[in-house]
C-alpha positions in Angstrom: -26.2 101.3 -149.0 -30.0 101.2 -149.9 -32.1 102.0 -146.7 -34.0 99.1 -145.6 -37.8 99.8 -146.5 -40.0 101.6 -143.3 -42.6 98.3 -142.3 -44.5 100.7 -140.1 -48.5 101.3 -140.9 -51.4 103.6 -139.4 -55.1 102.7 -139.2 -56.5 105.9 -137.7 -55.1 106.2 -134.1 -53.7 102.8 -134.1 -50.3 102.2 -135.1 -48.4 99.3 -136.0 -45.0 98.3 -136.4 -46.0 96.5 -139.7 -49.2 96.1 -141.8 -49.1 91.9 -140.8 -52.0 90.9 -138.3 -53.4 87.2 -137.7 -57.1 87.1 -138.0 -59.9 86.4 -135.1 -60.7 82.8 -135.1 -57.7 81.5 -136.7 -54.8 81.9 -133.9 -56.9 81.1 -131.0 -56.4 83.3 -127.9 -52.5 82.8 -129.4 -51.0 81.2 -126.4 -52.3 78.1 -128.6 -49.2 79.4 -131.1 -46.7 79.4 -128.1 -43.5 77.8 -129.1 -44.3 77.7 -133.0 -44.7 81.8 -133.5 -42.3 84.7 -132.7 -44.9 87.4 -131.2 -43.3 90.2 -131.2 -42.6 90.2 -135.2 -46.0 90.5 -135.7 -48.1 93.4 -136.3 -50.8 92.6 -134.2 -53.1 89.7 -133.3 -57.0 89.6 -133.0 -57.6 86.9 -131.0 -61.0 84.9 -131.3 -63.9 86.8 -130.9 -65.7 87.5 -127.4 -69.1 88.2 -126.8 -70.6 89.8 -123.6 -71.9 86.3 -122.0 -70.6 83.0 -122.6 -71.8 81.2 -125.8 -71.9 77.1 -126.6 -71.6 77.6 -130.3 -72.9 76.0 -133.1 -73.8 71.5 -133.3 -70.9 69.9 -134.7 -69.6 69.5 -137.3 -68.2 72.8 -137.4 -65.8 72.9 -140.4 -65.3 71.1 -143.8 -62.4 71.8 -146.8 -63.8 72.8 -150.0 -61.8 73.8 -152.7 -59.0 75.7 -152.3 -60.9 76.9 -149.0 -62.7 75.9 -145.5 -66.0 76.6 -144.7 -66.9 77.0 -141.1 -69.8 76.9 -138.9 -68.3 77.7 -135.4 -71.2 79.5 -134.2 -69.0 82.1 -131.7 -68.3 79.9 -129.1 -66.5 81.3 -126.2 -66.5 81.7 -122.2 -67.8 85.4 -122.7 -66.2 88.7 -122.0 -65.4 88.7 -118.0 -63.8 85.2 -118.6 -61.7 86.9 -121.3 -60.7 89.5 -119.2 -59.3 87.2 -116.3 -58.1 84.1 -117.9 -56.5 85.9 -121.6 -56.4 89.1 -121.2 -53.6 89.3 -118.5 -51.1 86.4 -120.4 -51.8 88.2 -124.0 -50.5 91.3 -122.8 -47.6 90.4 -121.1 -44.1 90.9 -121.9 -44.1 87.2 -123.7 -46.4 88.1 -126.1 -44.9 91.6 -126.8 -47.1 92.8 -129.8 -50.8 95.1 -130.1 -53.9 93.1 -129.3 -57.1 94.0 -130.8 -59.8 92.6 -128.8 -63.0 91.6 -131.8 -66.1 91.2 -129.5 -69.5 90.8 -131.0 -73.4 91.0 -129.6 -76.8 89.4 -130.0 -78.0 93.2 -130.2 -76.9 96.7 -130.8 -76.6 97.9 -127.3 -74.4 95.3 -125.8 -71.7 96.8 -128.6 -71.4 99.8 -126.5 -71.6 97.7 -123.4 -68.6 96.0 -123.7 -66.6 99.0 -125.4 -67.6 100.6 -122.1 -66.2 97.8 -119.8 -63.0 97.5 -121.5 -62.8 100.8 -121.9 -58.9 101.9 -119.6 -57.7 98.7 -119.4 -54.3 97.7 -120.0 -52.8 95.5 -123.1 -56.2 96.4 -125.4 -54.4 98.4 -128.2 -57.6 98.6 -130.5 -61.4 97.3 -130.5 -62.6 95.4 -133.5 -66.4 95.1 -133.8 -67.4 91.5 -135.3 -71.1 92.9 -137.4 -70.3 90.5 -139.9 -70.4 87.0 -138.2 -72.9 84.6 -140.7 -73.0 81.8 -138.6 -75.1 83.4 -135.9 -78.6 84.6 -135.8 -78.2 88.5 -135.3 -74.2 88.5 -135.9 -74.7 89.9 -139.4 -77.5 92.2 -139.1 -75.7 95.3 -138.1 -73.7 95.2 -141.4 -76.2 95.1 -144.2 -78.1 98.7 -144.2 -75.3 101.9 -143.5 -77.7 103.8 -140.8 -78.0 100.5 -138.8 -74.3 99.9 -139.6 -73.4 103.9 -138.8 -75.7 103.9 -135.0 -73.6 100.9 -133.6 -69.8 102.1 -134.6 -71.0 105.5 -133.0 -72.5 104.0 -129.7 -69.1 101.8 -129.5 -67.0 104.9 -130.3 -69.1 107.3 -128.0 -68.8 104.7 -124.7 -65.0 104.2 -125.5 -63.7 107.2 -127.6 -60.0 106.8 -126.1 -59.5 103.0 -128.0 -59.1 103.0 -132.0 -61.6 101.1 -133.9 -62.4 98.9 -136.2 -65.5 97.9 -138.2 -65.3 94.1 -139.5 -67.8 93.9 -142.4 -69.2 91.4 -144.3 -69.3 90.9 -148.3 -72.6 89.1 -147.8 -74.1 92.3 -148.9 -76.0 94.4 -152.0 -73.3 97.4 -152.1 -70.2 96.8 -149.3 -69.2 101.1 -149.9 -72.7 102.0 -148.6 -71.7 100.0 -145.0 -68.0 101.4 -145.3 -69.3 104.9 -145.4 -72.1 104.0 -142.7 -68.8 102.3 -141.0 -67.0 105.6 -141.7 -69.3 108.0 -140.6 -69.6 106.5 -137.2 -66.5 107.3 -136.5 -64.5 104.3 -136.9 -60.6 104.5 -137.5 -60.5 101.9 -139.9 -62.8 99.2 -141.7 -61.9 95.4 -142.0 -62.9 93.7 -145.2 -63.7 91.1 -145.3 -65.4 88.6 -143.2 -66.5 85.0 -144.6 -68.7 84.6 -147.6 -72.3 82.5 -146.9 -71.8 79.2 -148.5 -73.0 75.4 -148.1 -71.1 72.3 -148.4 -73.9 69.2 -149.3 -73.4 65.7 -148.9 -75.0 64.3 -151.5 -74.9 61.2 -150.6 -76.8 61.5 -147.2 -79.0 64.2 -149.2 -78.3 67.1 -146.2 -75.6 69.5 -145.6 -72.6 68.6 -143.8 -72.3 71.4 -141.5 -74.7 70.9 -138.3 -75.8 74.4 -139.0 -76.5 74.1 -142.4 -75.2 77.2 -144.0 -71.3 78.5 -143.3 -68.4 80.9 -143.8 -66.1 80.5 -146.7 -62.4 81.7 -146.2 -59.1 80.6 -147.6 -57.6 81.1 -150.9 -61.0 80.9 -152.7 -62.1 83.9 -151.8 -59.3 86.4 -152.0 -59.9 88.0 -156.0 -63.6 88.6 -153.9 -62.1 89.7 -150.7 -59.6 91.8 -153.2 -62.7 93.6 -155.2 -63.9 94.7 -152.0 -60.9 96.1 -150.9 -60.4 98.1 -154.4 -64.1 99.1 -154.3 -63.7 100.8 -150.7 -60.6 102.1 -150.8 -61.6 104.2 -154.3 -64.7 105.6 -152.3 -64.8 105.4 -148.4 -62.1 107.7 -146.4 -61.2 105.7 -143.8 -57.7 103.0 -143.8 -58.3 99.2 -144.7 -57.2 96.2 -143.4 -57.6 93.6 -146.1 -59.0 89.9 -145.1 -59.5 86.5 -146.9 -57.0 84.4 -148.2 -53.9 85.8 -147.7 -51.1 83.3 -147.3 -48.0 85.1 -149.1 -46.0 87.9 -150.0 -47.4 88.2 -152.8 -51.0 88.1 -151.8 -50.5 90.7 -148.7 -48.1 93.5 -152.0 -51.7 92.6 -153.9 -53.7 93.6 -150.7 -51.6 96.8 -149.8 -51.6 98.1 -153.5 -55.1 97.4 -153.8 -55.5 100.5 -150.8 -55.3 98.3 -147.5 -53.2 99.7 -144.7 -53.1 96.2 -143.2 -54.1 92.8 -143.3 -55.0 90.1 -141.9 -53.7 86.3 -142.2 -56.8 83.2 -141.3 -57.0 80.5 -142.7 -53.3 79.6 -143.6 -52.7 79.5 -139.7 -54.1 76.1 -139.5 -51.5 74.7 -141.8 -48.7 76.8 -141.1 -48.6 78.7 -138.0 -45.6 80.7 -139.2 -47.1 82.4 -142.8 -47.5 85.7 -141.2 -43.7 85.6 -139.8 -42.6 84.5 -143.0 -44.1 87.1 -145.3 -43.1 89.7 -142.7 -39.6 88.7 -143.1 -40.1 88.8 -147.0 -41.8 92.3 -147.1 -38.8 95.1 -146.8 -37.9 93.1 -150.1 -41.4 93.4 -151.6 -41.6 96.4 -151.0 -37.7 97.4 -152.9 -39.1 95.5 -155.8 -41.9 98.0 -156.3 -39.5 100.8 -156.2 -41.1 102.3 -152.5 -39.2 102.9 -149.3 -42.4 102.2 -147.2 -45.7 100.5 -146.6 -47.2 103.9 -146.6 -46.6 104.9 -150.2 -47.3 101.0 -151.3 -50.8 101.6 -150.0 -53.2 102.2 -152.9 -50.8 102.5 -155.4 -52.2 100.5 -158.2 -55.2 102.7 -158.0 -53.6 105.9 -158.1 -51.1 104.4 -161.5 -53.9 102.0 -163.5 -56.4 103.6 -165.7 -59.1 101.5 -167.5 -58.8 100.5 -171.2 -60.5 102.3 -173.3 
């Protein structure tokens, strides 16, 4: 009898039952997915982002289709940390939800990052911190991803005020060279980096000659953006130490076997939870045979494997 693939993963410290996470700011605070999602198959959710006080967001409208993708203004909205903490924190990890929570906060500046490390730092049902430094929508939610020193001094002042949580660096593409803020990422002592967040685009109508988003500019995700989101992915992993978790446009099998041999550890499913709820369920049920088809009997040895087999063309 041929032994049923191992689905189990590592980024750094953290480990997961399998590599299949749903992304912040797709799944809500996931008691929105109550009743339509089985939370215990998953690998882990990252509930929407929290930031240290209580933020209105973004003018409306806050999202528009594009082609093959949505583009998003949301602006970070949110009741802030300490509401977090009383009103989610407690439900998501209970016995009913019954999988890792990674709490992705993010901050106006550089110190409140080790702020709220610091005040989460010991509690119960927080299995991993991810830090947002890549948020576009925001003024001062992408700065601390675009130079590696900036990107390097806020991983280490999260790490150093909570060294006993695993963490994650969320980065975004909008960026000159992405390996530069990995290794910045790395060297601060994170456990893994997340790539990617949205890319900076603009939906116009031209009709009404202005944008259609009340902020103007937005974040691109869905299936659009995943051979982008991919390149990063292949770039890093061939350079930067430090586990993956692939982001943006995942919505099948296929797509997360194209992340994992690309040299993610993980990933993480968006946009494809608005239409269906159940995609990262699904391909979780479909990986043990993804994984037989490419001849390996875990996710471990599918990480990073087209790199390690593919040479260039002469």
């Amino acid at each position: 009898m041929t032994p049923v693939p191992a689905l189990a993963t590592s980024l750094g410290r953290l480990r997961l039952a399998n590599p299949v996470l749903v992304a912040s700011g797709t799944f809500g605070y996931a008691r929105e997915m109550a009743g339509l999602v089985d939370f215990k198959k998953l690998g882990g959710i990252v509930p929407k982002t929290v930031t240290l006080n209580p933020r209105a967001g973004n003018p409306p409208p806050r999202t528009a289709e594009t082609t093959s993708g949505l583009i998003n203004a949301i602006g970070l909205d949110n009741d802030g940390l300490e509401y977090f903490l009383a009103n989610h924190l407690p439900w998501l990890a209970s016995a009913e939800v019954g999988c890792p929570i990674i709490l992705n906060i993010a901050a106006k500046t550089a110190e409140e990052f080790p702020r709220m490390a610091a005040r989460v730092r010991g509690l119960p049902g927080i299995a991993a911190l991810e830090l947002n430094l890549s948020c576009p929508n925001v003024a001062g939610g992408i700065d601390f991803a675009t130079k590696p020193e900036l990107c390097r001094a806020v991983v280490a002042s999260a790490r150093d005020a909570c060294p006993d949580l695993p963490l994650l660096a969320k980065l975004t593409p909008n960026v000159t060279n992405l390996v530069e803020i990995a290794q910045g990422a790395a060297e601060g002592g994170c456990d893994a980096v997340s790539l990617v967040n949205t890319f900076l685009g603009i939906v116009i109508d031209w009709r009404r000659k202005k944008p259609v988003l009340g902020n103007g500019m937005g974040g691109l995700s869905g299936p659009a953006i995943k051979p982008l989101a991919l390149r990063c992915v292949w770039q890093v992993a061939r350079a930067v130490k430090v586990p993956i978790v692939g982001i943006g446009g995942i919505a099948s099998i296929d797509d997360v076997m194209e992340f994992l041999v690309a040299g993610a550890s993980a990933v993480q499913m968006g946009t494809v939870s608005f239409y269906n709820p159940t995609a990262a369920t699904m391909v979780i049920d479909q990986l043990p045979e993804a994984l037989a088809t490419l001849g390996v009997h875990s996710v471990k040895e599918a990480v990073g494997l087209a790199a390690k087999t593919w040479q260039p063309t002469p």
